[in-house]
C-alpha positions in Angstrom: -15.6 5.9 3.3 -14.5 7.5 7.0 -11.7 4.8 7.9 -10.3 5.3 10.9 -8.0 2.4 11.1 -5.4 4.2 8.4 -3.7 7.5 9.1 -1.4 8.9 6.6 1.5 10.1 8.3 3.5 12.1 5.6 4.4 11.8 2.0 7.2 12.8 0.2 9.0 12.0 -3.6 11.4 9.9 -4.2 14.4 11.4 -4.6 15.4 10.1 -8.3 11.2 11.3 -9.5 9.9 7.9 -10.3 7.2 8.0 -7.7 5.5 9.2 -4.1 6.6 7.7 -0.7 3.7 7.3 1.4 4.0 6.5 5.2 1.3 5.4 7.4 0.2 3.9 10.3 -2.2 1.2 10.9 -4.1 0.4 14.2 -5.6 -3.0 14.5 -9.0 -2.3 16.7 -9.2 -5.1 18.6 -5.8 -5.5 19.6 -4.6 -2.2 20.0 -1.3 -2.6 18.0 0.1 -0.5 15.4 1.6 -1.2 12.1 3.9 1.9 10.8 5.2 1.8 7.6 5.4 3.2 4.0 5.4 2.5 0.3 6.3 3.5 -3.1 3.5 4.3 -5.1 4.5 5.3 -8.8 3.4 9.0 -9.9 0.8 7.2 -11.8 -0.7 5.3 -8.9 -0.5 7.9 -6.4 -2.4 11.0 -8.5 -4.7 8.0 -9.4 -5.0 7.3 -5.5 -5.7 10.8 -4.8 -8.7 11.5 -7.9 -10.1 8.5 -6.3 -11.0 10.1 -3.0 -14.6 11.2 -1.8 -15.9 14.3 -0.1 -16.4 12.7 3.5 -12.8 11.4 3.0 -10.8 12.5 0.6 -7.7 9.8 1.3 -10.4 6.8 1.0 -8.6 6.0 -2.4 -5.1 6.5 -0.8 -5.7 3.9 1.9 -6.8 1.3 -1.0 -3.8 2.2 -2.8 -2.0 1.1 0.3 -3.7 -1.5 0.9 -3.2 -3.1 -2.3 0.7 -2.2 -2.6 0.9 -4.3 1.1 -0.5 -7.4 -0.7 1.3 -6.7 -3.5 4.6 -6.8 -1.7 3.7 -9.7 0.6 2.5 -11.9 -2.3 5.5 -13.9 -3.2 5.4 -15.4 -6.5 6.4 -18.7 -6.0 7.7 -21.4 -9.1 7.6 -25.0 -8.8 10.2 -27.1 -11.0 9.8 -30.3 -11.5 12.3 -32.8 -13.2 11.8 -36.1 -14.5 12.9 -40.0 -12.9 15.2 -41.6 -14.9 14.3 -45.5 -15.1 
C-alpha cells in the first residue's frame, strides 16, 4: 500500500510510558488542504501498527492505526434517556 496522502511527521513516547505519540499530516488531493495532527497510540497498538507494515511501505499499518484512532476519537458515544408521562 504506497499512500501518499499520510506522512508521518515524528513520533515520540509519552512521557509517563503508557504509549507512542504519533504526528502526522494529512493532504486532502483534491483540495489541496492539510490536516496536521497526532495521536496516542498505546505501546500495544503502535508495535502492532508497525509489524503490520509491508515491504513497498513499511508505515501502511501506521496510517491505518491512524486512521482508525481519528474515528475512534470523533465517534461520540451518544445516550438517549427517556422518562415516562405521568397521566
Amino acid at each position: 500500500m504506497n499512500n501518499n496522502y499520510y506522512y508521518v511527521s515524528k513520533t515520540e513516547p509519552v512521557r509517563n510510558g503508557d504509549g507512542t505519540n504519533v504526528y502526522f499530516t494529512f493532504s486532502y488531493p483534491d483540495g489541496g488542504s492539510q490536516l496536521n495532527g497526532n495521536v496516542k497510540l498505546t505501546n500495544k497498538e503502535y508495535i502492532e501498527a508497525l509489524e503490520n507494515g509491508t515491504d513497498d511501505d513499511m508505515y501502511s499499518g501506521l496510517y491505518k492505526a491512524i486512521k482508525a484512532k481519528i474515528i475512534e476519537i470523533n465517534t461520540a458515544v451518544t445516550t438517549t434517556t427517556t422518562t415516562a408521562k405521568e397521566a
